[in-house]
C-alpha positions as CSV (number, residue, x, y, z in Angstrom):
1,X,90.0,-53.7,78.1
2,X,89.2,-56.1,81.1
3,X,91.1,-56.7,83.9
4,X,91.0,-59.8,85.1
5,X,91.0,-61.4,88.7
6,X,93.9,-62.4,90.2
7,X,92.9,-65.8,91.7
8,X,90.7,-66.4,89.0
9,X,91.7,-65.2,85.0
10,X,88.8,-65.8,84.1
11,X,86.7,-63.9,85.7
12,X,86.6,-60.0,85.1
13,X,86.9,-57.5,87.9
14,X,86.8,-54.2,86.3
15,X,86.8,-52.8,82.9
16,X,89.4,-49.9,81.8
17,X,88.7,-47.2,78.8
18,X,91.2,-45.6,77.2
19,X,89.8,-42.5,74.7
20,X,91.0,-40.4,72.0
21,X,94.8,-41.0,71.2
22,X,96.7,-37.9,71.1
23,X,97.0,-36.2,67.7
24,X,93.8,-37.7,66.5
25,X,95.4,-41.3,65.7
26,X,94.4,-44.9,66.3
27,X,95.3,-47.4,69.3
28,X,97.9,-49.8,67.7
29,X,97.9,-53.5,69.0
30,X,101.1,-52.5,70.6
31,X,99.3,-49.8,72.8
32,X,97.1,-53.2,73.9
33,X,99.9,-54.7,74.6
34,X,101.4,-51.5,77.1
35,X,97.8,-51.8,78.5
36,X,97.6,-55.5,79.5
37,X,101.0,-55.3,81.1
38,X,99.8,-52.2,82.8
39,X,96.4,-53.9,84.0
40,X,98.5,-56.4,85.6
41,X,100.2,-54.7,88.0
42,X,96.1,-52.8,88.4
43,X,95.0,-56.4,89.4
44,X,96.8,-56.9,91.9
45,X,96.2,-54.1,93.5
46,X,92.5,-54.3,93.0
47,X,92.7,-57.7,94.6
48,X,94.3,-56.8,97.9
49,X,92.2,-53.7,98.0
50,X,88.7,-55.2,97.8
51,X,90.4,-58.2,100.1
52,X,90.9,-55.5,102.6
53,X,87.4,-53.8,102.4
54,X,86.0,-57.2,102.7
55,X,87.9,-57.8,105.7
56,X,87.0,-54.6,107.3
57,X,83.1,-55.3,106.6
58,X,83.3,-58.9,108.0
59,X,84.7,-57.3,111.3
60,X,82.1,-54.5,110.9
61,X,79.3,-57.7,110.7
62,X,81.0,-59.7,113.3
63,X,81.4,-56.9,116.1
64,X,77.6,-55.6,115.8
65,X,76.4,-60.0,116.6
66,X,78.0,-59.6,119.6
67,X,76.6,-56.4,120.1
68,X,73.3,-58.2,119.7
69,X,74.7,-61.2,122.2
70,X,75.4,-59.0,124.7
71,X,72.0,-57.0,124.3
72,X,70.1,-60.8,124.5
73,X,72.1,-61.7,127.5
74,X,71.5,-57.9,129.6
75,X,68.0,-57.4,128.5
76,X,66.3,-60.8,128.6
77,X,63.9,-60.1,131.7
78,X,62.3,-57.2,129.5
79,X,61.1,-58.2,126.5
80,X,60.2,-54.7,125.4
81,X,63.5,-53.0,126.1
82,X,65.1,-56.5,124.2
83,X,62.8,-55.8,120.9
84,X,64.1,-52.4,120.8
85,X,67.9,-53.1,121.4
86,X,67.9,-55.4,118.7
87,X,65.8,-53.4,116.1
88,X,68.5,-50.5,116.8
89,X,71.3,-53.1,116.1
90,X,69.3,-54.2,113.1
91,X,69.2,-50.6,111.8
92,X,72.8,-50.2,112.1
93,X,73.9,-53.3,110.6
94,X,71.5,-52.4,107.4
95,X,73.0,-48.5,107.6
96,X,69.0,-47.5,107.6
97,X,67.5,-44.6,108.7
98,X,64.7,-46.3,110.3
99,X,63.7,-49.5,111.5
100,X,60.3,-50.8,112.5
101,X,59.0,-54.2,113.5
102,X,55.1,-55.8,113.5
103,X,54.0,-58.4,115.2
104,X,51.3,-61.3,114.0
105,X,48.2,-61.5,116.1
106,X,46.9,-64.3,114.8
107,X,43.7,-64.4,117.1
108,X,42.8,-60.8,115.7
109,X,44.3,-61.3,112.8
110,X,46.3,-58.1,112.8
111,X,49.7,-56.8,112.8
112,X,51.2,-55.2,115.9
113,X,53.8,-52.6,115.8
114,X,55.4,-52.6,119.2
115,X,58.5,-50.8,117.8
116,X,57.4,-48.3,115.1
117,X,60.4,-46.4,114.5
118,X,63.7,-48.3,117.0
119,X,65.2,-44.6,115.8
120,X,63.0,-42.4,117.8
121,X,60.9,-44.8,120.5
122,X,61.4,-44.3,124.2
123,X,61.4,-47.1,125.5
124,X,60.5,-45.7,129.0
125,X,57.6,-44.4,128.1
126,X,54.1,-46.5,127.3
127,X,53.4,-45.7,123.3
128,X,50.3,-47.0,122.1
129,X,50.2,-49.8,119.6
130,X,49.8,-49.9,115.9
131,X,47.3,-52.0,114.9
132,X,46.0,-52.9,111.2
133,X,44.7,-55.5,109.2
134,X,47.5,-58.6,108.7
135,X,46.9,-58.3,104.6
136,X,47.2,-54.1,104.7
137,X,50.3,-52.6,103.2
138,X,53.8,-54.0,103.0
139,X,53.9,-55.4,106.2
140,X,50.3,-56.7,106.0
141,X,51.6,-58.4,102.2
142,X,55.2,-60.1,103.5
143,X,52.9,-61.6,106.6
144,X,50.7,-63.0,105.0
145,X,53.0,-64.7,102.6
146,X,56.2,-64.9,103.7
147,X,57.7,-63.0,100.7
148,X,60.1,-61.2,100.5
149,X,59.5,-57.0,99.1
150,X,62.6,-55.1,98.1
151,X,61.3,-51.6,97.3
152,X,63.3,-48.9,95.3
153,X,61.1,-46.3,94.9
154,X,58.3,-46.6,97.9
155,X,55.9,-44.1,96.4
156,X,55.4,-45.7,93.0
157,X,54.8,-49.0,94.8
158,X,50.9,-50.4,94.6
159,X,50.8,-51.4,98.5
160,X,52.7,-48.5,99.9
161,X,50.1,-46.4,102.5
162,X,51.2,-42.8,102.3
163,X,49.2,-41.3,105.2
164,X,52.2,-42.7,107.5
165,X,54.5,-40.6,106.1
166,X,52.2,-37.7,105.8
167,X,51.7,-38.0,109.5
168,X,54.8,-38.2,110.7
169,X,57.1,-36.4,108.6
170,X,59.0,-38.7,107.5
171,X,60.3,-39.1,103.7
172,X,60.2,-43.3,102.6
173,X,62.5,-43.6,99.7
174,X,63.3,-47.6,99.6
175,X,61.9,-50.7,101.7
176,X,63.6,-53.5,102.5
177,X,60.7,-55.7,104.5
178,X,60.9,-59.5,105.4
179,X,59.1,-61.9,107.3
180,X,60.4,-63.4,110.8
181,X,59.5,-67.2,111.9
182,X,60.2,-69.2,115.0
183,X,61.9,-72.4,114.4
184,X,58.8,-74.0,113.3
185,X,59.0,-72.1,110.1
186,X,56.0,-69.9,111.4
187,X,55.5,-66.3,110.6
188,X,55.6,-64.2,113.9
189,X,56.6,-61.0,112.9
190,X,57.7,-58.6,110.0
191,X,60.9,-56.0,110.2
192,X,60.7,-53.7,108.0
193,X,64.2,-51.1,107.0
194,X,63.8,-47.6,105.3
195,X,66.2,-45.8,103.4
196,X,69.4,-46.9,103.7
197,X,71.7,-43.8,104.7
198,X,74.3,-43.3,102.2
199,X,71.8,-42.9,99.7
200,X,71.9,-46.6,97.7
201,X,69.1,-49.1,97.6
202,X,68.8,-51.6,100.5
203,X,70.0,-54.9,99.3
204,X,68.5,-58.5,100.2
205,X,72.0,-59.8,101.1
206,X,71.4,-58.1,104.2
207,X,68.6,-60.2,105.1
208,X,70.9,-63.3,105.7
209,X,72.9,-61.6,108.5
210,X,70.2,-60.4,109.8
């Protein structure tokens, strides 16, 4: 039977199942009728709940942008130390294990990866860049046409490059990649979030707040 929102009847918030009446007998329209006054009182407490978890995820969202405000305000004389500070925030937002970000050399025509992996970069430390052709791979794809790839399963995907992850160790389940523009609408870079932690598929709702 549904159970139907709160604010709005007609819209159905969850579905209940009721299976295999004692002594091997049918549901009767008045055991619908216990059930609807029971999934009343469910409602409502469905409501407030997800109410509640929205409100703890909006305060979640809102506390990591100033986070990010207050890493753009201490960090702005370095530019490398500000990439990185925001590609961890980025990672944390998404709940991603790993959180890279390429940027567009138009002149050479190549992407850049200053920030491979914001999880494990020193940022004290000189690391040599990541260069490869602007229309290679994932990244190489969403630069060079501002498309958005949302990826479930990374090793049955056509443009996926495997060595990386043979290389370093690391296991790609899911991508989540996406182009960044200036305010001209111009393609400047590409960030690019790996398996999302609690085992789900990264979603491209997350793009927006980021």
């Amino acid at each position: 039977m549904p159970v139907y929102s709160k604010t709005d009847p007609c819209r159905v918030m969850a579905v209940s199942v009721v299976y295999d009446k004692r002594n091997n007998r049918r549901f009767t329209s008045r055991d619908e009728g216990r059930m609807k006054f029971v999934l009343c009182f469910c409602s409502s407490v469905l409501h407030n709940t997800l109410s509640y978890q929205r409100e703890r995820y909006l305060k979640s969202q809102t506390m990591s942008l100033l986070n990010v405000v207050e890493v753009l305000f201490t960090h702005m004389d370095n530019m490398d130390l500000l990439l990185q500070k925001i590609m961890e925030q980025a990672q944390e937002l998404a709940n991603a294990e790993r959180c890279s970000l390429f940027l567009v050399d138009y002149d050479a025509q190549e992407l850049v990866a200053k920030i491979f992996d914001s999880a494990v970069s020193d940022i004290d430390q000189p690391s040599a860049e990541i260069r490869f052709p602007l229309t290679q791979g994932i990244a190489g794809y969403v630069a060079s046409t501002g498309d958005v790839l949302n990826i479930r399963d990374a090793y049955s995907h056509p443009l996926f490059y495997r060595d990386v992850d043979l290389s370093t160790g690391f296991r790609t389940r899911n991508i989540l990649c996406f182009p960044i523009k200036n305010e001209d609408g111009q393609i400047i870079g590409v960030a690019e979030l790996c398996n999302k932690i609690d085992g789900t598929n990264l979603s491209v709702a997350t793009i927006s707040f980021l």
